[in-house]
N, C-alpha and C positions, 0 to 999 in steps of 0.2 A: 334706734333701729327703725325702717322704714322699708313698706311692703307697696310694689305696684301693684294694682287691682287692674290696669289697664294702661293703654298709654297715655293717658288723661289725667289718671288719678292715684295718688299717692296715699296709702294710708301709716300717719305715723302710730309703730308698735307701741309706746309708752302711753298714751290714753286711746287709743282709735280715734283721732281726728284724720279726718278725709281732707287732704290736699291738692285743690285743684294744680295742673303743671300752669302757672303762671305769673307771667315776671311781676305783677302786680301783688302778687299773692305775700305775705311776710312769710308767711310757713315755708313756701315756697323758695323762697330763699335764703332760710335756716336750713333748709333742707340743701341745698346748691353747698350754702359754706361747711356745711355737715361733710358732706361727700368732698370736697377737696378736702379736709382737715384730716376728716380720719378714713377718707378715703371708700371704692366700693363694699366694704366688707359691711359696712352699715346698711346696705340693701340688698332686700331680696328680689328678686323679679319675678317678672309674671308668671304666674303658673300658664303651663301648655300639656296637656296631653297627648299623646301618640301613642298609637293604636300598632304596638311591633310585637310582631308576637316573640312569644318567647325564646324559641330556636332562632331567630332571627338576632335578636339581643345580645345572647349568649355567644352568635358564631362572632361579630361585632369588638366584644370583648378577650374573648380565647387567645392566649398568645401565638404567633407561629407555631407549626408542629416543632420546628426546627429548635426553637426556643424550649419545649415541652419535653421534648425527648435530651435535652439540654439539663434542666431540672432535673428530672428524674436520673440522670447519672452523675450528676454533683451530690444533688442534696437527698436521694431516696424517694419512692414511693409514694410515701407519707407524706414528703411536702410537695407535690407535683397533685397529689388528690386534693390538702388542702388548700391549694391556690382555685383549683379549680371547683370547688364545694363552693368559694365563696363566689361568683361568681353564677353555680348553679341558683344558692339561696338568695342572692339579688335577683334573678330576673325567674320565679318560679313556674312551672309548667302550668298555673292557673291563671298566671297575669294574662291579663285584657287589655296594657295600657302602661305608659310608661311617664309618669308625671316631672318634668324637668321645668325649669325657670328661667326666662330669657330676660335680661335687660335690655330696654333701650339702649340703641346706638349711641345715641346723644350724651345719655350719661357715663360713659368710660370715656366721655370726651370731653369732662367739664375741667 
């Protein structure tokens, strides 16, 4: 498993060695046959944070009314709350900040 620290730098998860991005590099290129072999799911990407507030988040994810009021006369109440609870409890009225992981372009293209 292997962690971008940047666009630069790779950190492999099994010891923390830092891997410069370079074709010179051997790590560097375990790292290349890694990700075609067993593909992205071996990396994580950069962390990025974004500053959304929370009603923001929340409208972002919400399905349709049309979908909601859909729910609620198929399946009840109760599962039309819990879809939407969960959703409440991912993005909470305290968050500051929304932390998500980008890869490099480059690498979905090896």
């Amino acid at each position: 498993m292997y962690k971008f620290l940047d666009d630069t730098t790779i950190k492999r998860l099994s010891d923390g060695a830092f891997i410069p991005v370079s074709e010179g590099n051997l790590d560097y290129q375990q790292f290349k046959k890694d990700v075609v072999g067993i593909g992205i799911t071996c990396v994580v990407g950069i962390d990025s944070i974004t500053t959304v507030d929370y009603a923001d988040a929340r409208k972002a994810e919400y399905p349709p009314m049309e979908d909601q009021l859909d729910k609620i006369y198929h399946s009840g109440v109760n599962a039309w709350k819990a879809d939407i609870k969960a959703i409440k409890d991912k993005y909470p009225k305290t968050q500051v900040g929304v932390v998500t992981t980008v890869l490099p372009d480059w690498v979905t293209e090896l």
